[in-house]
N, C-alpha and C positions, 0 to 999 in steps of 0.2 A: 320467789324466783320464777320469772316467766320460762315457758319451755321452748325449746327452739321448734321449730317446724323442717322438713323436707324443702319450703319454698326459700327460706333465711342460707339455706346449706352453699356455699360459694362454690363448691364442686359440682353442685348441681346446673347450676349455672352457665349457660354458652355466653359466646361474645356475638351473637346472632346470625352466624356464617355457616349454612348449613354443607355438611360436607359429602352426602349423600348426593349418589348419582341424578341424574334431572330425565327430563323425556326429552328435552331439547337435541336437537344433531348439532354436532359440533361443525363449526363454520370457518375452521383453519384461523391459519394466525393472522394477526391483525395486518393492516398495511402498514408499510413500514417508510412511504412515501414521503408524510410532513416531516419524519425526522431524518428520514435522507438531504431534503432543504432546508432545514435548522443547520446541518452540517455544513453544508456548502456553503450558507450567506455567512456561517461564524469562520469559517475559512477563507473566506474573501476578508471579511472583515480587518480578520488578524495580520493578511496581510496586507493588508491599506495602511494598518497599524504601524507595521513589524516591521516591513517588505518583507522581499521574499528569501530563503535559504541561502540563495547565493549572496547576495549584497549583503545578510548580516555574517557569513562565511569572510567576504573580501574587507568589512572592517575590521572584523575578528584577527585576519591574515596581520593588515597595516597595523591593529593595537600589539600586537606579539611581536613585528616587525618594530617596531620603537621601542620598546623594551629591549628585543634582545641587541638593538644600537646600542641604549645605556648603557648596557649589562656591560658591552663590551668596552664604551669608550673609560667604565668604570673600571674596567680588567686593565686597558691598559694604562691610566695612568695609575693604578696601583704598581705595574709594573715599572713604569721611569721611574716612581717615585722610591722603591728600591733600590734602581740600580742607580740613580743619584745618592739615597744613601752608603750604598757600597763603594761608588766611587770615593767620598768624602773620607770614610773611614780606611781604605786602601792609603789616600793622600795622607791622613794622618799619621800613618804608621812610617 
């Protein structure tokens, strides 16, 4: 049986990231410029794609507006087609 060592011990062990303070001055946070225009060309972009809120708002509006046409023109011939049943069955009697 070989023996283990202190260097084998996987707790002993870092991931190479020392966490200890440094002599370095801290230099503030980074610039946050090139991902300020990452934003802006991906929001252009999107809407060259997309357009923009309002034009997918106004199809949005027209697709719900034919719908609830259907809805309705489907409302009302369920309705005549009741009250043609009613009639018919009034007449029979």
């Amino acid at each position: 049986m070989s023996k283990e060592t202190t260097a084998d011990d996987p707790r002993q062990k870092t991931d190479g990231i020392p966490l200890k303070q440094t002599d370095k001055p801290w230099k503030g946070p980074p610039d946050k410029e090139p991902a300020d225009q990452d934003l802006d060309q991906a929001q252009e972009s999107r809407r060259a794609v997309h357009g923009s809120q309002k034009e997918r708002q106004k199809v949005q509006g027209r697709a719900l507006g034919e719908v609830m046409g259907k809805a309705a023109l489907i409302a009302i011939a369920i309705g005549v087609a009741s009250l043609i049943g009613l009639a018919v069955f009034v007449i029979q009697l």
